[in-house]
Steps between C-alpha positions, in 0.01 A plus 500: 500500500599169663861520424609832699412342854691168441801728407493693807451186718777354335749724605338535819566119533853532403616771723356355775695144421837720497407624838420183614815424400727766647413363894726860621152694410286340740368661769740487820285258758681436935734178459573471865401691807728373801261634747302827628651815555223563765161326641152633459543768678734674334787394750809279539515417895858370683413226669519549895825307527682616187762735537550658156243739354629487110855399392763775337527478112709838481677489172728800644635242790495179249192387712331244306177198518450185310226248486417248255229346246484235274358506121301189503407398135547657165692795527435882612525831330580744757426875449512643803537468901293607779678578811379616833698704726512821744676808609396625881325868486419457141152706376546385163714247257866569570661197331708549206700209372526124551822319494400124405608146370376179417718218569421115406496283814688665733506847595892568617658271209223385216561670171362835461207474228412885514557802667479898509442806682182606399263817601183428695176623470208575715242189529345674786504558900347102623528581864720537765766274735446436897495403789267343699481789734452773201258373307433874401820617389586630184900488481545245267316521203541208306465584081487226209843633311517414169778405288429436113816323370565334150345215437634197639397134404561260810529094447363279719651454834597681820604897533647759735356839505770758609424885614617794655360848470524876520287787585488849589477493848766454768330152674479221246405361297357237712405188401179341740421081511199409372193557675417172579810464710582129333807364534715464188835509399547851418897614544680843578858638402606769677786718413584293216571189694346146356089412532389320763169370571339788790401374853304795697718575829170494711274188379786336349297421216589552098293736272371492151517879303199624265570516113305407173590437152345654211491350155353209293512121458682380232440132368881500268369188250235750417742817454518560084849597431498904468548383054187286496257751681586715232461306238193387644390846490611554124330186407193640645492823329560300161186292528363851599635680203390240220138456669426924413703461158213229423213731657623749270485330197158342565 
């Protein structure tokens, strides 16, 4: 009567060691967030002096945004990227695909580690871009558009995040600062040309663009090659096998 309840925990135990050994299955937790889409309020606000409401990222007219981040320690599994963006008039999500790269170190000429053109899905109406003279107005929308791509693992070290979008409707997509109007280094191509860090025309100023990474933390000494998780596994299920073949014969 004993026997039966250490079998079952047994190969409880060693399924749960082969997941714990196959770090892809975790649970996707937010890497990086390079800043809010909006404030508390639901809004992003141009400052007074700025000039630009929300920079073009029009895939159609090669329109494209960059901005960087920098894997700190260990090394990240990335599943997925959260971007944030607009099209004027919209009354619900409009964008459809994201054109994007990650470069090492450099966004014009470090090596390309990734890329794709992947289709976005709706993370939900946060608010809305303005000015400081509509507070009220509703045409910008900004959505969280998400883009699930295959898993990437990152290194340490520093990355450029490149995007450009398209959507259903003729303005856009837009691409709005984050709402804490820091400066950054954030950069713009337009029409193809090379990416250069953006100064607003009014307050002269730089920007920093709202994204977040999606994944998990990866320590690699503690990665099991792909071979020894299963034979962890198999091993398991052995000690599990013999320990019922003894309850049975008892």
């Amino acid at each position: 009567m004993t026997q039966r309840p250490i079998f079952r925990l047994t190969l409880l135990a060693a399924f749960a060691s082969f997941l714990s050994a196959a770090p892809g299955w975790a649970s996707a937790a937010e890497l990086y967030n390079n800043g809010p889409a909006v404030d508390a309020n639901g809004l992003s606000i141009k400052p007074n002096n700025a000039f630009t409401l929300s920079f073009g990222v029009q895939t159609s007219s090669k329109n494209a945004v960059a901005d960087d981040f920098t894997v700190s320690d260990a090394s990240w599994l990335i599943r997925s990227i959260d971007f944030f963006a607009l099209q004027n008039n919209a009354t619900a999500f409009t964008l459809k695909e994201v054109s994007w790269s990650i470069l090492a170190n450099d966004a014009n000429n470090g090596p390309v580690v990734a890329s794709g053109i992947t289709p976005l899905s709706d993370g939900g109406l946060l608010g809305y871009r303005v000015s400081p003279t509509t507070l009220t107005s509703k045409v910008r929308p900004i959505y969280r558009a998400s883009a699930d791509i295959p898993d990437l693992s990152l290194s340490a070290g520093h990355y450029w995040l490149r995007w450009s979008m398209s959507g259903s409707l003729s303005s856009g997509p837009w691409q709005p600062p984050t709402a804490d109007a820091r400066e950054g280094n954030a950069q713009q191509s337009i029409a193809g040309s090379a990416f250069g860090t953006i100064q607003d025309q009014g307050s002269l100023l730089s920007v920093e663009f709202p994204f977040a990474l999606q994944g998990t933390v990866v320590e690699t000494a503690a990665i099991p090659e792909p071979s020894s998780a299963a034979l962890a596994l198999l091993g398991g299920l052995g000690l599990a096998w013999r320990l019922r073949r003894k309850a049975q014969a008892s």
